[in-house]
C-alpha positions, 0 to 999 in steps of 0.5 A, spaced: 574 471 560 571 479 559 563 479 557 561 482 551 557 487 551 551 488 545 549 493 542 543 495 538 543 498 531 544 506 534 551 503 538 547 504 545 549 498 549 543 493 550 541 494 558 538 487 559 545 484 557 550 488 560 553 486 566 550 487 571 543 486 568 541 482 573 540 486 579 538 492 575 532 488 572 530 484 579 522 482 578 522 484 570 522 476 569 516 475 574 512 481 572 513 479 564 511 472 566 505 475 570 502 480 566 504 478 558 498 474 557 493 478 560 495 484 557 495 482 551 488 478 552 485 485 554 489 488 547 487 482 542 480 484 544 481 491 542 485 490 535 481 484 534 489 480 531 492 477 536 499 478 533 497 485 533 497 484 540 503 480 542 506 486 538 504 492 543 505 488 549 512 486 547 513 494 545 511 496 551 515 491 555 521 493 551 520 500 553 520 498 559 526 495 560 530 502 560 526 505 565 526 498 570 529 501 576 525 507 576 519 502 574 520 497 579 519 503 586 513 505 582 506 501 586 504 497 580 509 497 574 504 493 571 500 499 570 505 503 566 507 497 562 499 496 561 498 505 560 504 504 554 500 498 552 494 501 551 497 507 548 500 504 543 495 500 541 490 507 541 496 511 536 496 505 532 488 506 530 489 514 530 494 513 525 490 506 521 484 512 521 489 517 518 491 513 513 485 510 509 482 517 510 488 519 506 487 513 502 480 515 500 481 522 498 486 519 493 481 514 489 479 515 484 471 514 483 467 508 481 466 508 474 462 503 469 466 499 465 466 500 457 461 500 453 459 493 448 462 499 443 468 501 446 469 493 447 467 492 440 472 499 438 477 496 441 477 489 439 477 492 432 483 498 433 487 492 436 486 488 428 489 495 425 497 494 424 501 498 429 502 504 425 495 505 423 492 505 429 497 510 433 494 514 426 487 513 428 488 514 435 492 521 434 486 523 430 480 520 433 482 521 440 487 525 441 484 530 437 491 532 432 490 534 425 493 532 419 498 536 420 500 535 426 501 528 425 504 528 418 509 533 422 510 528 428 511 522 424 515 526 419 511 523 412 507 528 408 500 529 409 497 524 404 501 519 406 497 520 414 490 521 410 492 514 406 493 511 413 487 514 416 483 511 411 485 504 411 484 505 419 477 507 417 475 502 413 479 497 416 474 498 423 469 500 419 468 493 416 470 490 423 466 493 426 459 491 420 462 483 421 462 484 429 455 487 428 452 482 423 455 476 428 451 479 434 445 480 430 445 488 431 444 490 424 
């Protein structure tokens, strides 16, 4: 029976699964045993997630892998494994850093809730049938003309000034019951 080989996403064979890989990763196991809560520990403590940390340890155990055989003469492997921990961990807060001070610059200011007007404008506004109180609003808020208007809608101006005033006393009595209700008048 041949032994299959697996391939990662990019089709470069997989180290630990290859024939072989037993020899090549010699002590791998032991220092993972041996070193993997410890380190991640030391990296909870500085992320503050558990997870978070498990995650960096892993990494930098996975890194490790290729390089086992170079790694495995080195005095204290554990030290490159913890170095590549402790790293990544440092690049993920520069890039956390990075990150919300782009967010910051990119929100907007605080700005105070609409007033009991604007409330009681838009309540009433909301009353208006659709066409009314898009005439309203171009008029009012956008700022166009009559003219402006009657062109983009496609009716003549009497008809748009038809509109606006029945919008206009549609809110404006709207506006004099919420008043009354209130006890503002």
């Amino acid at each position: 029976m041949t032994a299959l080989r697996e391939k990662s996403s990019n089709g470069a064979e997989n180290p630990a699964s290859s024939p072989g890989s037993g020899e090549r990763l010699a002590g791998f196991e032991e220092l993972y045993a041996a070193q993997f809560h410890n380190l991640t520990l030391q990296l909870n403590a500085y992320v503050g997630s558990l997870s978070e940390a498990q995650d960096l340890v892993q990494e930098a155990f996975c890194r490790a892998i290729p390089r086992w055989q170079k790694l495995s003469a080195y005095d204290d492997p554990a030290g490159w494994v913890r170095r590549v921990a402790w790293n990544l961990a440092i690049s993920g807060w520069r890039r956390h850093r990075t990150v919300m001070a782009f967010l910051g610059r990119q929100r907007e200011q605080h700005v105070e809730g609409p007033s009991p007007d604007r409330v009681a404008l838009m309540r009433a506004l909301a009353t208006l049938p659709d066409r009314q109180r898009r005439i309203f609003v171009l008029y009012y808020i956008a700022g166009d003309s009559v003219l402006e208007i009657a062109e983009r809608e496609g009716v003549p101006e009497g008809t748009v000034k038809s509109w606006l005033h029945r919008a206009r006393s549609a809110v404006a009595a709207q506006l004099t019951d919420d008043r009354r209700e209130t006890g503002d008048v």
